[in-house]
C-alpha positions as CSV (number, residue, x, y, z in Angstrom):
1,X,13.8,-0.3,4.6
2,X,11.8,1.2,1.7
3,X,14.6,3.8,1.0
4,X,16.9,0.7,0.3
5,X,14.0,-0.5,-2.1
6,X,14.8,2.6,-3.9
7,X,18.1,2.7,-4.0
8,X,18.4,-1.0,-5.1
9,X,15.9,-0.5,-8.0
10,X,17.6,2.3,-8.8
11,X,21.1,0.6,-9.4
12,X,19.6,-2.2,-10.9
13,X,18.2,0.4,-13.7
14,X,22.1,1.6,-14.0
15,X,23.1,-1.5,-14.6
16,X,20.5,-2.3,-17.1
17,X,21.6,1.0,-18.7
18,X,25.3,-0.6,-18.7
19,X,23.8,-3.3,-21.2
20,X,21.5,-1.8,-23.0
21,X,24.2,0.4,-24.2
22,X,26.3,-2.4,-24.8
23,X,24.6,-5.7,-25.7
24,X,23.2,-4.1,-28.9
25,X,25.8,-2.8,-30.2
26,X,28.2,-5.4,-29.9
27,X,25.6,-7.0,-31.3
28,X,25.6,-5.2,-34.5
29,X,29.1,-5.4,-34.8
30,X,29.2,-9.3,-34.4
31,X,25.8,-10.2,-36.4
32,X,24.1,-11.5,-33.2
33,X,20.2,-11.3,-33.5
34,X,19.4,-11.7,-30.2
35,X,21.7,-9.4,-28.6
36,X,20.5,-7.0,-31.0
37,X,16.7,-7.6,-29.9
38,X,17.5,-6.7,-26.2
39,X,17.6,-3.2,-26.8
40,X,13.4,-3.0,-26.5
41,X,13.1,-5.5,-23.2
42,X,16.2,-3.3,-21.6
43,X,14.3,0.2,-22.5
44,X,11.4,-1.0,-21.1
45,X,13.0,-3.0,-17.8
46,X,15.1,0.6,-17.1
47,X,11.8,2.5,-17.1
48,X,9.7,0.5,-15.0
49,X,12.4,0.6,-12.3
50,X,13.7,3.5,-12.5
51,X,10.0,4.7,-12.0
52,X,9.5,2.5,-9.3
53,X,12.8,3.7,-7.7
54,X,11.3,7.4,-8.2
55,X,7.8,6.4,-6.6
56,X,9.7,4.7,-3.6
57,X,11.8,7.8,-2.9
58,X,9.1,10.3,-3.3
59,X,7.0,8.5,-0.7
60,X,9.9,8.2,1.1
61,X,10.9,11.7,1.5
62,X,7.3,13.0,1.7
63,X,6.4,11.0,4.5
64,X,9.8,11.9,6.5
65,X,9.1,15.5,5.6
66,X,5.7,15.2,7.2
67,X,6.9,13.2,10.4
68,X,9.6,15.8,10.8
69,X,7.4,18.8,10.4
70,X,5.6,17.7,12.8
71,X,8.3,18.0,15.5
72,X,9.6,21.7,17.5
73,X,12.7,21.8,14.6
74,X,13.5,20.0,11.1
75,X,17.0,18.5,10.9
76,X,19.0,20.7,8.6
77,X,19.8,18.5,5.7
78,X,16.1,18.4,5.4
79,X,15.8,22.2,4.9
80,X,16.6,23.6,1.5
81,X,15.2,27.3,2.0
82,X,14.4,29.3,4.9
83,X,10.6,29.2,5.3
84,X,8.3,29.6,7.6
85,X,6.2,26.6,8.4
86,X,2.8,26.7,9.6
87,X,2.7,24.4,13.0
88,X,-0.8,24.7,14.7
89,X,-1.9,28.1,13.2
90,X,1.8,29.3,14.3
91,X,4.3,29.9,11.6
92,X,8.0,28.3,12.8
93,X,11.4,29.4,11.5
94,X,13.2,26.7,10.3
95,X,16.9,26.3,10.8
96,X,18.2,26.4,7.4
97,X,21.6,24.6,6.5
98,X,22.5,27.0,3.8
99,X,23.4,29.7,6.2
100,X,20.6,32.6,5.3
């Protein structure tokens, strides 16, 4: 469920983008003040999620990176590199997805 908290905030901050880029400038073009003024609140709305999307992933993937480490084998489109993980005082090969 917290991975979809992620996600979510982080469409929500692509769609802010969608108007920040927009709103002002049709703004300038048509004289409207207000739309004009929505280029600060839309910077500042498109940070705070996309940092809160980037917190929520993080924790996301470091805590199923930890859970899966803990098991015999990591599920490949976990790996990245082939590494040897320490497991106990016991250095594991991991199955690696990228074929090396």
């Amino acid at each position: 469920m917290i991975v979809e908290v992620g996600h979510f905030a982080l469409i929500l901050a692509a769609f802010v983008a969608l108007l920040q880029g927009v709103l002002p400038l049709a703004g300038t073009l048509n004289g409207h003040q207000r739309w004009q003024a929505l280029a600060r609140p839309t910077a500042i709305v498109q940070f705070l999620l996309i940092a809160v999307s980037y917190a929520v992933l993080t924790n996301a993937a470091v805590t199923m990176t930890s859970l899966s480490s803990t098991s015999q084998s990591i599920p490949t489109h976990f790996c990245l590199f082939n590494t040897k993980l320490p497991r106990y005082g016991v250095a594991m090969k991991v199955p690696c997805c990228c074929g090396f």
